[in-house]
C-alpha positions in Angstrom: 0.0 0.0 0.0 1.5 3.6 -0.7 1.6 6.5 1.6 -0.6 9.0 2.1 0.2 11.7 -0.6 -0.5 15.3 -0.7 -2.5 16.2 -3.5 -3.7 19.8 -4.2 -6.9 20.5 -6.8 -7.8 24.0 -8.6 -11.3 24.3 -9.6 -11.9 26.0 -12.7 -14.8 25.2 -15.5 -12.9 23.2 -17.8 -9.3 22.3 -16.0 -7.8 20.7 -12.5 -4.5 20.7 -11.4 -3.7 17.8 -9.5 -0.4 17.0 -7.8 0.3 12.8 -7.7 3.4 11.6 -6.6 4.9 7.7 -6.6 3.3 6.0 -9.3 0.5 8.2 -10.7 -2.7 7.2 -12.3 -4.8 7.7 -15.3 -8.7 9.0 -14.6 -11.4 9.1 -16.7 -14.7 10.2 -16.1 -18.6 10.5 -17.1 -20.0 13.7 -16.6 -23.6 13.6 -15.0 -24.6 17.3 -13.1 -22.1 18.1 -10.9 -21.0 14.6 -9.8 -18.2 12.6 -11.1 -17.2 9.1 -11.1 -13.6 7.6 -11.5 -12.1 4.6 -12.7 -8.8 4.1 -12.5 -5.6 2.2 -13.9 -2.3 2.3 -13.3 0.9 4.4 -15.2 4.0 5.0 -14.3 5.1 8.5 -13.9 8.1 10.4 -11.9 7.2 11.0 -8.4 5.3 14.3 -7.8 4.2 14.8 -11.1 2.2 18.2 -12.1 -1.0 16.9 -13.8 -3.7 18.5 -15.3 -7.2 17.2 -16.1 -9.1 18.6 -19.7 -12.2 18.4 -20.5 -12.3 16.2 -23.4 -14.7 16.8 -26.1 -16.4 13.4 -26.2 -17.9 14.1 -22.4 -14.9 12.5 -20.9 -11.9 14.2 -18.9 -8.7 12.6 -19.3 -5.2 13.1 -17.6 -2.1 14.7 -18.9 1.2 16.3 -17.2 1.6 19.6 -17.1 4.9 21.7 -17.2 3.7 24.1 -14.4 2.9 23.5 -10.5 -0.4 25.3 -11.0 -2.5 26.0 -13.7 -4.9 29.3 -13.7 -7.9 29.6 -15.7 -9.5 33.1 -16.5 -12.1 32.6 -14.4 -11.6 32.6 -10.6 -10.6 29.0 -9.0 -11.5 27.4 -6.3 -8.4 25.7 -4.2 -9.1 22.3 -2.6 -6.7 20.7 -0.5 -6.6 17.3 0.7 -5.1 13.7 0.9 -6.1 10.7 -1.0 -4.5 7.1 0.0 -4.0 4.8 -2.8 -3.8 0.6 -3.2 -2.8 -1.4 -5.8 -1.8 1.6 -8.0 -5.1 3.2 -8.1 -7.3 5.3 -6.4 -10.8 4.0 -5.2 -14.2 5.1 -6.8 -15.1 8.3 -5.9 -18.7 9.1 -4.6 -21.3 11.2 -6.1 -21.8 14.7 -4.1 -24.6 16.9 -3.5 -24.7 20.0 -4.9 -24.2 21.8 -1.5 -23.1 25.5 -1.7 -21.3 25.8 1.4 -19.5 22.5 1.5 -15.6 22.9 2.1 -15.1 19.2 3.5 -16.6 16.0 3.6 -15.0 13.4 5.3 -16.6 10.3 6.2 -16.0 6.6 7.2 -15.8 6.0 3.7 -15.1 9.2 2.5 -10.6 10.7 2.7 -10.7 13.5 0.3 -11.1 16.6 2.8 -11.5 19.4 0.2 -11.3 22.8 1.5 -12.2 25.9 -0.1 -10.5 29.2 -1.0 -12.2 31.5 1.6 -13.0 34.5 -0.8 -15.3 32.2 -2.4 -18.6 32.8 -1.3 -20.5 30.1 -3.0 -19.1 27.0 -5.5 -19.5 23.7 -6.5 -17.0 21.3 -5.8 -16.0 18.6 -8.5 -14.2 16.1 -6.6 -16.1 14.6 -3.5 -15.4 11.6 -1.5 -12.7 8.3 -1.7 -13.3 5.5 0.0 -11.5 4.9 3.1 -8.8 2.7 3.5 -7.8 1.9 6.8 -4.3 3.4 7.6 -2.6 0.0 9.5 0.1 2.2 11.9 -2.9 3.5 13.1 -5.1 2.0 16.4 -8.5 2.2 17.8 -9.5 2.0 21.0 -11.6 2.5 24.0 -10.3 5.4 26.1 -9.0 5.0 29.5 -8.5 7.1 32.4 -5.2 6.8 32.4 -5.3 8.7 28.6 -6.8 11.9 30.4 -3.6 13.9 30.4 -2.6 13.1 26.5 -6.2 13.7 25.1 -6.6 16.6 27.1 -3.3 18.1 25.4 -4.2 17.0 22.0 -5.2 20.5 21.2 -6.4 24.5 22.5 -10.1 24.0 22.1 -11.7 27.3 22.4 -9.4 29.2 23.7 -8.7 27.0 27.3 -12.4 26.6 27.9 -12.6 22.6 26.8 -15.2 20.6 28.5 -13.6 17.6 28.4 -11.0 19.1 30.9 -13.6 18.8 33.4 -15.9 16.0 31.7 -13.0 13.4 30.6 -13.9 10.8 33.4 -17.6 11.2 32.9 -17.3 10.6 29.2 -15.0 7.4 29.7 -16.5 5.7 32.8 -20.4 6.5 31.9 -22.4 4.0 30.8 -24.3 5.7 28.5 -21.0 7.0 26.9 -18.7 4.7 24.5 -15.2 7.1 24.5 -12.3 5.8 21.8 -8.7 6.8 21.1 -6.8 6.9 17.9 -3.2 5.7 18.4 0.0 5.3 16.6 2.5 3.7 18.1 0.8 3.6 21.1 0.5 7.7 21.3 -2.7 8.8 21.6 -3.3 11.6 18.6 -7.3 11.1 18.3 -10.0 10.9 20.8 -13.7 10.9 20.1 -17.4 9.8 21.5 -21.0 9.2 21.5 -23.6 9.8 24.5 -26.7 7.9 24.1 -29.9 9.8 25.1 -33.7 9.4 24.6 -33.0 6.0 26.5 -30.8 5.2 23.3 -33.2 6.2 20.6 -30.7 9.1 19.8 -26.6 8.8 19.7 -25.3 12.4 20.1 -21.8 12.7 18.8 -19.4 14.8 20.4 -16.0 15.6 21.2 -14.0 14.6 18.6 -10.7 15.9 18.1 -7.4 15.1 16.5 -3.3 16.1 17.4 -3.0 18.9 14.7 0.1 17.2 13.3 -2.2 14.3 12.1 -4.9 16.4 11.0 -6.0 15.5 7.1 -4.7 12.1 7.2 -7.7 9.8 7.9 -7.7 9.7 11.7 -10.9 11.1 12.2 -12.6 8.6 9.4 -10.9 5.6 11.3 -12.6 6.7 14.5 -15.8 7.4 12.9 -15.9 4.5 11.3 -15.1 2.7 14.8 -17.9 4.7 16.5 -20.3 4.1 13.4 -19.7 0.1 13.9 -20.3 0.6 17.7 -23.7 2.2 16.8 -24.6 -0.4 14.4 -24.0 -3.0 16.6 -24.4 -2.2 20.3 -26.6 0.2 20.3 -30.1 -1.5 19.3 -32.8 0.8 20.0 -31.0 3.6 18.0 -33.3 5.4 15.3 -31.2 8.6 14.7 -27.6 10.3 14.5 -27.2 13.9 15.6 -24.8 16.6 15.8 -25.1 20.1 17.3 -23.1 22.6 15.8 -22.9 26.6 16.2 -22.6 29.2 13.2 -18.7 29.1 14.0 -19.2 25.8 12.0 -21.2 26.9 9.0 -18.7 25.2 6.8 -19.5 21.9 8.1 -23.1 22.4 6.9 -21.7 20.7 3.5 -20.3 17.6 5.5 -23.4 16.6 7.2 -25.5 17.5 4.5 -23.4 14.7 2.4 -23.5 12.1 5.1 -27.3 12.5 5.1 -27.7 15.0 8.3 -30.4 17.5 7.9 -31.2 20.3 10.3 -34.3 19.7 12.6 -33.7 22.5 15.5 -31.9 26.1 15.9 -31.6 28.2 19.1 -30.5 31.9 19.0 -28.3 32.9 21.7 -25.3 35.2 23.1 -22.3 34.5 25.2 -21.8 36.7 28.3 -18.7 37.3 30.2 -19.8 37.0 33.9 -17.7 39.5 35.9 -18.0 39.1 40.0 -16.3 43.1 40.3 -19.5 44.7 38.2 -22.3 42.1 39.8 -25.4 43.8 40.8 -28.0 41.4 42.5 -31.4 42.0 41.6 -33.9 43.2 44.5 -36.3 40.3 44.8 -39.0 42.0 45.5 -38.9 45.9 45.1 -37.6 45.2 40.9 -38.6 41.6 40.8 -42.5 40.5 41.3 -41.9 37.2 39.4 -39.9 33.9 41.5 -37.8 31.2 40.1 -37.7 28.2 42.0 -35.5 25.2 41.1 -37.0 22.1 40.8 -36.7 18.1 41.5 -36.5 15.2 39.3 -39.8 13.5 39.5 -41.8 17.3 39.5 -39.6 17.6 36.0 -41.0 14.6 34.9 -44.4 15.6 35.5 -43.7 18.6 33.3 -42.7 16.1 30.4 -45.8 14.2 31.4 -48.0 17.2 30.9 -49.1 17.3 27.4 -50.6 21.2 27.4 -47.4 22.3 28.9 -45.1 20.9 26.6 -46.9 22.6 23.7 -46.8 25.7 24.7 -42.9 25.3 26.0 -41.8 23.7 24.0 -43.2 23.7 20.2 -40.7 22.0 19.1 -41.6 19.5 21.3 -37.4 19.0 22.0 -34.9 21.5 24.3 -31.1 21.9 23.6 -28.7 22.0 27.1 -25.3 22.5 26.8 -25.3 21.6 22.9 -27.2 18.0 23.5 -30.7 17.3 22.4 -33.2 15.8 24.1 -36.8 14.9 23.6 -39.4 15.4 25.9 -39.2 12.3 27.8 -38.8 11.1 31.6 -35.2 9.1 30.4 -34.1 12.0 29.9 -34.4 13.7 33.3 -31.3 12.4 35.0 -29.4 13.8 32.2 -31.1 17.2 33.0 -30.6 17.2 36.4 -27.6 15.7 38.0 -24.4 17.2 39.5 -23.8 20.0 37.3 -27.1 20.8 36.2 -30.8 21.5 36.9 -34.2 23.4 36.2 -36.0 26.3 37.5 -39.8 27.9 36.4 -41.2 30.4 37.2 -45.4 30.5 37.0 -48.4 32.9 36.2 -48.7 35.7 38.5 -51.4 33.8 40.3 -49.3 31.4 41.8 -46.1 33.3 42.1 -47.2 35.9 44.1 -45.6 35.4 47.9 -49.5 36.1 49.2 -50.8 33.7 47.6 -51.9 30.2 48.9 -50.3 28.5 46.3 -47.2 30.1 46.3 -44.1 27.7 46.1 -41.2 29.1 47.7 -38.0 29.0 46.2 -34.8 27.3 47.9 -30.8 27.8 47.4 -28.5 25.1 45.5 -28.4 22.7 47.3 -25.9 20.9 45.4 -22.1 20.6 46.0 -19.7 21.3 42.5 -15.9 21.4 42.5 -15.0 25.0 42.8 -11.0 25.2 41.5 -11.3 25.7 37.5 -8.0 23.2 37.0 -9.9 20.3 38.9 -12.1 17.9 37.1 -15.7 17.5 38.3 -16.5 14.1 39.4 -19.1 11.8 37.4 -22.5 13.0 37.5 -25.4 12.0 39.7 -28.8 10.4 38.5 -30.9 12.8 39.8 -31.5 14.8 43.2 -33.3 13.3 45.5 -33.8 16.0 48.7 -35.4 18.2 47.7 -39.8 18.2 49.1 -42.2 18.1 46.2 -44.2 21.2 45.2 -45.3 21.1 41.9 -48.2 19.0 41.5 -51.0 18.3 38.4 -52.6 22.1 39.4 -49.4 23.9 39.2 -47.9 22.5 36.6 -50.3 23.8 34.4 -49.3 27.2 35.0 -45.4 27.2 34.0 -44.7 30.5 32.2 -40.8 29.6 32.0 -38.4 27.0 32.5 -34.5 27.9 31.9 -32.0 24.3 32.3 -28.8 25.3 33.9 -25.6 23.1 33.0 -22.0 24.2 34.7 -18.2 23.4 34.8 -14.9 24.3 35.6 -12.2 24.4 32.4 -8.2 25.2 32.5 -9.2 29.1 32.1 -12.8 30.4 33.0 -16.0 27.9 34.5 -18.6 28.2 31.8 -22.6 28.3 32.6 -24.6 27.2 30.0 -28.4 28.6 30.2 -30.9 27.5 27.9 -34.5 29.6 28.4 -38.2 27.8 27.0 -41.3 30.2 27.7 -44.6 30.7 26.4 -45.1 33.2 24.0 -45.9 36.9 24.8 -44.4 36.3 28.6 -43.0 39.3 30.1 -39.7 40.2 31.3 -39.8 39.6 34.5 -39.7 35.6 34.4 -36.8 36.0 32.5 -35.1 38.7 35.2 -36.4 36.2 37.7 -34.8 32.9 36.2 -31.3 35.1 35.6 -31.5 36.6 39.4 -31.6 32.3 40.2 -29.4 31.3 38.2 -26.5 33.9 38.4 -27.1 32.9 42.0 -26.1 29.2 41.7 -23.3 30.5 39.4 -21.5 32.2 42.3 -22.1 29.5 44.8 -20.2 27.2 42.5 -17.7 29.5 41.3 -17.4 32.0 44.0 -15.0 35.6 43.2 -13.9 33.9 39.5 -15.3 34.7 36.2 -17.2 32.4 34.2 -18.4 32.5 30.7 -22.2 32.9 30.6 -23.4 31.4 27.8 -27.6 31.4 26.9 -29.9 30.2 24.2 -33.1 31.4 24.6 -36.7 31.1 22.8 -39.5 33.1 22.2 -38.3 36.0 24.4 -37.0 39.1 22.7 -33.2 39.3 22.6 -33.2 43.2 23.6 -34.9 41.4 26.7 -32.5 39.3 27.5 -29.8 41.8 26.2 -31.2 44.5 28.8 -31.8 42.3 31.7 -28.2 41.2 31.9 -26.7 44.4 31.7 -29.3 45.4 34.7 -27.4 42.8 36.1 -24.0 44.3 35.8 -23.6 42.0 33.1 -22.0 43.8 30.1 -19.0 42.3 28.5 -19.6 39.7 25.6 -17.1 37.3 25.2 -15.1 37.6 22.1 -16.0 35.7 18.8 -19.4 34.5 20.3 -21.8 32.1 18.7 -25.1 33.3 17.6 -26.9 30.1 17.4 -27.0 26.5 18.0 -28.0 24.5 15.4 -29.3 20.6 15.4 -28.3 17.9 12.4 -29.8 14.8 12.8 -29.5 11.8 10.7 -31.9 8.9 10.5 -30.3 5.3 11.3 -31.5 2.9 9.4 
């Protein structure tokens, strides 16, 4: 088998550069729309040979050298970068593409052509697509172990110092709705990714994946994709979809999952905040704040996914997004939702959150204990709390205005808190002020005197709301580069 070779494509209507070394190879191909397929033979050429690909006029293109390392057309090109493996002196078939306009890569378990656009491009279509994989042998799959913490944590600055599987790792290896690999080449770790099953494994999120940047492009990621794809297949038996959640940062991956069959069932707007302890100011509960949060158990947040009338009006979409995982509205789903680092607060009609009335619940402080020093892991989560008294019963329930799902952890650099907000439409601003007055509270009983990013997604409330109630709250600085929304790809298994 040959070596992975470098190979560098520019896109222009009628002509391709292509850069080939070792033995070379002679393509032909059938044009059909914008797809191609390739056969291939063999021919023996000087290593790193400059090729060019004409369009022939019977419909065919065929390969000849060229005397130049790159070739430019009148017309603007698009540059395409990638690595193909070859066996036997040939390249495998490629795969038809969609016609996708922002696709720059599409890598897949049986996909190694990772085609990457010129970034003053705006829109294109790409002519090459997809090569099946062949597995690189050198390189080793894996389950992850704890004792691999230290190496996948290093494998690479994922935004900016603020990784989550600093404080997640041992979660995400020892959890047994987790299945956690490693890539490895002799016996160094360069790859690590996952899949959580949620939905009580009707849905596999992936999740984490990363790859040492000095093995990037070479087939890594398909080999642990693949591993995690067979893992799916056959170990996970209730599965009926694939999902992904990605933010705008990652609008160029739109094209991958689009190829791979992923199409987009859920967005969330949202802004990320940087919490400052120096320019905090607390909210008056009661003078400013006639609506109150209260945080809520387990079994009372199962009743709410019980409660058909509620969920409609909550939640249209009848899913939520926390911390960039999806989950439907079901009761397997609640000791993901409220465990160790996370949990729930609503807030109700006026009726039953006034502190006169009858039925007014009264709201009670964290009670829940989280590792406080931002270079300590958090310990694996719990199932669910369990003592806390029950207030919310089949009266009350009906009358949840808002529910915001808190999710929290310490990284290398600043603790982030994730706060995703559901209301009914048309609810007023002070549920909102009343669920950020809660929640920045449990922020600084976990992470007392540090900063934290404040991250929020938020649904049918205004974003000058939310905007205005933060910086009520002293709240003022956003963090730099912020996402503006989350977005869900899902893929059906079949």
């Amino acid at each position: 088998m040959l070596k992975v070779q470098r190979m560098l494509l520019v896109r222009q209507p009628r002509a391709y550069l292509a850069r080939l070394g070792n033995d070379g190879v002679t393509i032909s191909a059938k044009r059909h729309d914008f797809s191609r397929q390739f056969t291939t033979t063999s021919l023996s050429g000087a290593s790193c040979s400059n090729l060019v690909l004409h369009q022939a006029p019977t419909n065919c293109v065929s390969l000849s050298k060229a005397p130049s390392a790159r070739f430019f057309h009148k017309e603007s090109p698009v540059n395409f970068t990638g690595y193909f493996r070859t066996a036997s002196h040939g390249f495998p078939p490629f795969r038809a593409f969609t016609d996708n306009p922002f696709s720059r890569t599409a890598p897949s378990a049986c996909g190694l052509l990772a085609a990457q656009s010129d970034p003053s491009c705006q829109t294109f279509h790409p002519a090459v697509r997809k090569v099946s994989y062949v597995p690189n042998k050198e390189v080793h799959i894996r389950k992850a172990l704890l004792s691999d913490r230290e190496t996948v944590c290093g494998l690479g600055d994922i935004d900016g110092g603020q990784d989550y599987v600093y404080a997640l790792y041992d979660e995400f290896v020892t959890h047994p709705d987790s299945y956690a690999i490693v890539a490895t080449l002799n016996d160094v770790v360069i790859g690590f990714a996952m899949v959580t099953a949620l939905d009580g494994g009707r849905t596999i999120m992936r999740r984490a994946s990363r790859v040492n940047e000095n093995y990037r492009k070479r087939g890594v990621f398909l080999a642990m994709k693949a591993e995690l794809d067979r893992y799916i297949s056959e170990d996970c038996p209730k599965i009926e979809q694939s999902a992904v959640c990605k933010c705008d940062k990652d609008d160029y991956m739109i094209g991958m999952y689009a190829d791979q069959g992923y199409y987009e069932t859920y967005r969330r707007e949202g802004i990320q905040m940087i919490f400052k302890p120096a320019t905090y100011q607390a909210i008056n509960r009661w003078d400013e704040q006639p609506i109150e949060a209260r945080e809520i158990t387990a079994d009372e947040l199962s009743l709410l996914f019980r409660t058909a009338d509620v969920k409609k009006k909550l939640f249209p979409s009848d899913r939520l997004l926390n911390f960039y995982l999806p989950y439907h509205l079901i009761e397997e789903n609640v000791r993901h939702l409220i465990c160790e680092r996370g949990g729930v607060f609503v807030s109700f009609e006026d009726a039953y959150s006034s502190p006169e009335s009858s039925l007014y619940l009264k709201s009670h402080k964290p009670h829940k204990e989280v590792l406080k020093k931002s270079d300590i892991p958090m310990p694996p989560s719990r199932d669910a709390q369990t003592n806390v008294g029950d207030c919310l019963d089949a009266v009350s329930v009906d009358n949840v205005t808002m529910a915001s799902f808190y999710y929290c952890y310490p990284t290398l650099k600043r603790p982030c808190y994730f706060l995703d907000v559901y209301a009914r439409p048309g609810t007023s601003r002070d549920h909102f002020r009343a669920h950020l007055h809660q929640n920045l509270s449990v922020l600084r009983h976990y992470f007392p005197d540090q900063e934290a990013i404040l991250a929020l997604t938020f649904e049918s409330i205004p974003s000058d709301n939310v905007m205005l109630s933060l910086h009520e709250a002293g709240i003022v600085d956003v963090k730099p580069e912020p996402e503006k929304y989350q977005v869900l790809f899902e893929h059906d298994w079949k």
